[in-house]
C-alpha positions in Angstrom: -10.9 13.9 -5.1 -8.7 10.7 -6.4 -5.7 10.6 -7.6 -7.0 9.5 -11.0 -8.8 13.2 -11.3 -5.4 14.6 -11.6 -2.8 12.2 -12.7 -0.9 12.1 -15.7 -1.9 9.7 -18.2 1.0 10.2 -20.9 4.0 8.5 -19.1 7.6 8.2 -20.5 9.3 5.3 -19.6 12.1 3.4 -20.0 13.3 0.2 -20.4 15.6 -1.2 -17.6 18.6 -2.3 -20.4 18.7 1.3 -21.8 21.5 3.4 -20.4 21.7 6.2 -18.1 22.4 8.8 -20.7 19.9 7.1 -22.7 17.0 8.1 -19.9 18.6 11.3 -19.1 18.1 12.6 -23.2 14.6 11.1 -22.8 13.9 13.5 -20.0 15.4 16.3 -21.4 13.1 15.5 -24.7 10.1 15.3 -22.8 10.4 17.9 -20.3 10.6 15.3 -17.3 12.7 14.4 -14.2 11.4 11.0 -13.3 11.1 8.0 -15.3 9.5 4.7 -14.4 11.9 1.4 -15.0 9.6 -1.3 -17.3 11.1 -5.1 -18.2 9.2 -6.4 -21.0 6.3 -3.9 -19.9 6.4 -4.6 -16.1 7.6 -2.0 -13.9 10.9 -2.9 -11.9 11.8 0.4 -10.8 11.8 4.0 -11.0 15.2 7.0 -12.0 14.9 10.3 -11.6 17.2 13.2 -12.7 18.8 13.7 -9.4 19.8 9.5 -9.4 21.7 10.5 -13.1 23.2 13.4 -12.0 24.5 11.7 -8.4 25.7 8.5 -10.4 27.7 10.0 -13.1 29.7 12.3 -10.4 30.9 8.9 -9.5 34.1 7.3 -11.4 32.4 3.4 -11.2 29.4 4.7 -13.4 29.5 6.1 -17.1 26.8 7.4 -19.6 26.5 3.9 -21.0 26.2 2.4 -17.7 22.2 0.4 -17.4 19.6 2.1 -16.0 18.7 -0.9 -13.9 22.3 -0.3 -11.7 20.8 2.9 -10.6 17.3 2.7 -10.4 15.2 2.8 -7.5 14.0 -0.9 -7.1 10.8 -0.6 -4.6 9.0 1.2 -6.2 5.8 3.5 -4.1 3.0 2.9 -6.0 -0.7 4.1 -5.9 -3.8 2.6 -7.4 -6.4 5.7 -9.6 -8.7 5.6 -6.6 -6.6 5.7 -4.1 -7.8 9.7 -2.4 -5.7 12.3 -3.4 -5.1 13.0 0.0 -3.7 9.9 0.8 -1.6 9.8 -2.1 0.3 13.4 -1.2 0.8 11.9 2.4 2.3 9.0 0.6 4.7 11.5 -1.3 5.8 13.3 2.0 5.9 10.9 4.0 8.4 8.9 1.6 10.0 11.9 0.9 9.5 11.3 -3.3 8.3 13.8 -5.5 6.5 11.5 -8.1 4.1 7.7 -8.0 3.4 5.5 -10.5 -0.2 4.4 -10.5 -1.6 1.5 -11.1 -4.2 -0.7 -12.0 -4.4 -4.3 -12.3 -0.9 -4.7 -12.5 -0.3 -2.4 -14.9 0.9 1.2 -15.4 -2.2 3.6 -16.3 -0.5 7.1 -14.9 1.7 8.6 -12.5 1.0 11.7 -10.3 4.0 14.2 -9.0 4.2 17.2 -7.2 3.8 19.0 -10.3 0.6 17.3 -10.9 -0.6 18.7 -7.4 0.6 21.7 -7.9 -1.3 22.7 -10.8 -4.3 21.9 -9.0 -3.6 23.7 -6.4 -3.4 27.1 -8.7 -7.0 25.9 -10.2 -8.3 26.1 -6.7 -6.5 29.0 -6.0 -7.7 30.8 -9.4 -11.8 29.9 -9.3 -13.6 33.0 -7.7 
């Protein structure tokens, strides 16, 4: 199985000027805790909920602050046919719950642990 088989195709991002609180009501819109970072449609980086959350119990940051102070910058990536099992040792071993992947340079999906999961209860379901 590939990654492609299970990923996500309908990713919310952000752009890197937008602000923390910004990306933090765009997760709550959505129903998601990680957003990829895009300058003029390139991916720079990657925020999840927990990076919002940690930045704004510290005085130097604010809700207007730019995502692109608290990003993750090197982003873990994964190309559509990279195999899936390859892709979750990629997620432990980096200790991240969620990948961008790509193709050609550009964004086509992302796979989490979520993503995973719910195949894991569709093997776990068939007789």
């Amino acid at each position: 199985m590939k990654v492609k088989d299970i990923m996500t195709t309908r990713v919310i991002s952000i752009e890197s000027r937008k602000t923390i609180g910004d990306a933090l009501d765009l997760m709550v819109e959505n129903n998601v805790r990680r957003l990829p970072v895009l300058a003029n449609g390139a991916l720079i980086g990657m925020i999840v909920q927990h990076d919002i959350e940690k930045a704004l119990r510290s005085p130097e940051f604010v809700c207007e602050t730019p995502v692109d102070w608290v990003m993750t910058k090197n982003v873990i990536t994964v190309a559509a046919q990279t195999d899936l099992l390859e892709a979750i040792n990629l997620l432990l071993k980096h200790k991240i719950s969620g990948m961008p992947v790509m193709e050609n340079g550009l964004m086509i999906g992302i796979i989490s642990e979520t993503d995973i999961l719910k195949l894991c209860i569709e093997l776990l379901n068939r007789p």
